[in-house]
C-alpha positions in Angstrom: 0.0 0.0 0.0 2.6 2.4 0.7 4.4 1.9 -2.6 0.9 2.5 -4.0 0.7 6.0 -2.0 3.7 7.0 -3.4 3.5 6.5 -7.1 -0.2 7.4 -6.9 0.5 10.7 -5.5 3.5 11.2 -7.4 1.8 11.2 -10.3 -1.4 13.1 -9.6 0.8 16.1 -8.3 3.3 15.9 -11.5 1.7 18.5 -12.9 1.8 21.4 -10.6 5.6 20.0 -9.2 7.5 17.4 -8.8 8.5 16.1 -5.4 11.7 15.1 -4.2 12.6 11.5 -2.9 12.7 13.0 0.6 9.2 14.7 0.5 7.3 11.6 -0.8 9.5 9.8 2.0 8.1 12.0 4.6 4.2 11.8 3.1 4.3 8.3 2.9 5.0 8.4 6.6 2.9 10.7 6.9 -0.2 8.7 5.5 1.3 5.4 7.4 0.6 7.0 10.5 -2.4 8.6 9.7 -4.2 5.3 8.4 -2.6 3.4 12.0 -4.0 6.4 14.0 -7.2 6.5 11.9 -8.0 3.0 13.0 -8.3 3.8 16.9 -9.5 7.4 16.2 -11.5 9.4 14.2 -9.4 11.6 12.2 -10.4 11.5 9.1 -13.8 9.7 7.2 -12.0 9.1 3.7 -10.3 6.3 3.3 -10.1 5.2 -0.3 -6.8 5.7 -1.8 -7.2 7.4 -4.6 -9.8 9.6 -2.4 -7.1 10.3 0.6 -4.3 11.5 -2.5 -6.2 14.0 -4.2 -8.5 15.6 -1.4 -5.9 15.2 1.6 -2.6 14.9 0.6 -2.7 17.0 -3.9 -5.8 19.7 -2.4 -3.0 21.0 0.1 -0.2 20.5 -1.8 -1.7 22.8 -4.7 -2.5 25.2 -2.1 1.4 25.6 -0.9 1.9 26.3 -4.6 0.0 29.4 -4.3 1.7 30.9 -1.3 4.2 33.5 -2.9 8.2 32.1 -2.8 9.6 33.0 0.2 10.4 32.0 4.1 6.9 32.8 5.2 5.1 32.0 8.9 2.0 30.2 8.0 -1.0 28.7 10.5 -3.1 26.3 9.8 -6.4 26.9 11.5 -8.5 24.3 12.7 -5.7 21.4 11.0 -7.7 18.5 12.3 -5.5 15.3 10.8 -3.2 17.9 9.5 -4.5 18.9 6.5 -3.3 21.3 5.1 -0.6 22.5 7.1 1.6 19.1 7.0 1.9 18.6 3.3 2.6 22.4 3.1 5.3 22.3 5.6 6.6 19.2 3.3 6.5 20.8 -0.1 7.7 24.5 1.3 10.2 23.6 4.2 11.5 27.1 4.1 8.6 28.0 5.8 7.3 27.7 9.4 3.9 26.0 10.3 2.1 26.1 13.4 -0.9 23.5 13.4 -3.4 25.2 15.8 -6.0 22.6 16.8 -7.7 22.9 19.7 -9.1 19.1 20.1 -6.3 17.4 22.2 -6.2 13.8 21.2 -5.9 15.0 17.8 -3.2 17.3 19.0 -1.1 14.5 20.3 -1.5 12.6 16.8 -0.5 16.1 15.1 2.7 15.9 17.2 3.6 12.8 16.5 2.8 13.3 12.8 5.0 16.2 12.8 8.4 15.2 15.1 10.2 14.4 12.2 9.5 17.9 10.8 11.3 20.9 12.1 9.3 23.4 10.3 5.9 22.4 12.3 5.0 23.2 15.6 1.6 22.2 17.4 -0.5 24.7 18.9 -2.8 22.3 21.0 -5.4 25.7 21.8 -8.4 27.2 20.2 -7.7 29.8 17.2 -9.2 32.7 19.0 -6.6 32.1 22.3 -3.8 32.2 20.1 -1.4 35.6 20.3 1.1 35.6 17.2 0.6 36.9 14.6 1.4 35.4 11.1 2.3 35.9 7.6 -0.8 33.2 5.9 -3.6 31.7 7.7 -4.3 28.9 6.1 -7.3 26.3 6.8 -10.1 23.9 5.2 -13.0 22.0 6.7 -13.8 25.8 8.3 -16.0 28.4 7.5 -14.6 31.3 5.9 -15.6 33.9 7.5 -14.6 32.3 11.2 -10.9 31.8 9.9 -10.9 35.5 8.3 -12.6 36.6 12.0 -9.3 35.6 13.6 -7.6 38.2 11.7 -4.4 35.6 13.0 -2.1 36.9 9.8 -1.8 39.8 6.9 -3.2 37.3 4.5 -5.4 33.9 4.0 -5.4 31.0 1.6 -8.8 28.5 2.2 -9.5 25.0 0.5 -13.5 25.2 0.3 -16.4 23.8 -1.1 -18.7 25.4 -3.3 -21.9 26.8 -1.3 -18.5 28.3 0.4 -16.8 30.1 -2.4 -20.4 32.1 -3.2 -19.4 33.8 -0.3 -15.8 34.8 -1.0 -16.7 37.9 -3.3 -13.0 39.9 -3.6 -10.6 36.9 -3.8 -9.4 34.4 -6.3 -10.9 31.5 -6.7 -9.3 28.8 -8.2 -10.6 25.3 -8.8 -8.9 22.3 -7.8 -8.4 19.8 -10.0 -9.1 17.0 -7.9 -12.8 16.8 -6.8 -16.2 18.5 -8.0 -16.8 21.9 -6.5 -13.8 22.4 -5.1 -11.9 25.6 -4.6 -8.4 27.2 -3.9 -9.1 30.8 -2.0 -6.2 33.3 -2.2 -6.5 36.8 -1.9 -6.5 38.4 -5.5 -3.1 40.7 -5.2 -1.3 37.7 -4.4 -2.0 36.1 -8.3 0.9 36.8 -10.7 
């Protein structure tokens, strides 16, 4: 299975960017653990495959294409399993990701799922307690306007759904490839 994980989301991603030996390395453990963790706990309800490569692991990996280059502080709000701030923190490792969830068993999985990255911290607190400030928010499976709310960081990139996007008047939408209805959120001056 992990062999299929690999090539399977090698291939979906090839278009947008290639990924390194070390990066599929690190989201193959990444999905190892996730699956072991996902049997005991409830972190996640897809399962299929091909299901957990393009909405998981290729939805946030597209959206750490659209952060602009750079060595940027990013949160992801709400990260649950660690979606999307994992695979972020895997493609950009110049950047720094806090994974603010406020749930705590899924806070010790987060941790766990992270120890081998030193780009991720774990903020085990609700959103609205935290005090930084950062460059991106980041976030999905939350509503818009409760991760713009936080006003957490200068700018905000969302993975939603569409009832969700009809909202986001302002901001670039940008449909992802994998899934029906499915949207990228960035603000529009950050489009080249």
């Amino acid at each position: 299975m992990p062999e299929e994980f690999r090539s399977l989301l090698a291939k979906e991603f090839a278009p947008y960017a290639t990924l390194s030996s070390t990066q599929l390395d690190l989201l193959e453990q990444y999905y190892a653990l996730l699956r072991r963790w996902n049997a005991r706990m409830n972190l996640t309800r897809i399962q299929r495959l091909e299901d957990v490569v393009r909405l998981h692991y290729c939805e946030s990996l597209f959206l750490g294409t659209l952060l602009p280059p750079g060595e940027l502080i990013v949160a992801d709000i709400g990260s649950g399993p660690g979606f999307p701030g994992i695979p972020v923190a895997v493609l950009r490792p110049e950047c720094s990701v806090a994974l603010i969830e406020s749930h705590k068993r899924k806070a010790v999985f987060l941790r766990e799922a992270s120890s081998g990255l030193p780009n991720v911290r774990v903020l085990a607190s609700r959103a609205e307690d935290v005090q930084e400030k950062f460059d991106w928010s980041v976030s999905r499976a939350v509503a818009p306007a409760d991760v713009l709310a936080l006003n957490l960081a200068r700018n905000t990139a969302l993975l939603i759904g569409e009832e969700d996007a009809k909202s986001m008047k302002g901001w670039d939408l940008i449909p992802i490839p994998w899934g029906r209805g499915r949207f990228a959120v960035v603000p529009r001056e950050t489009q080249t």
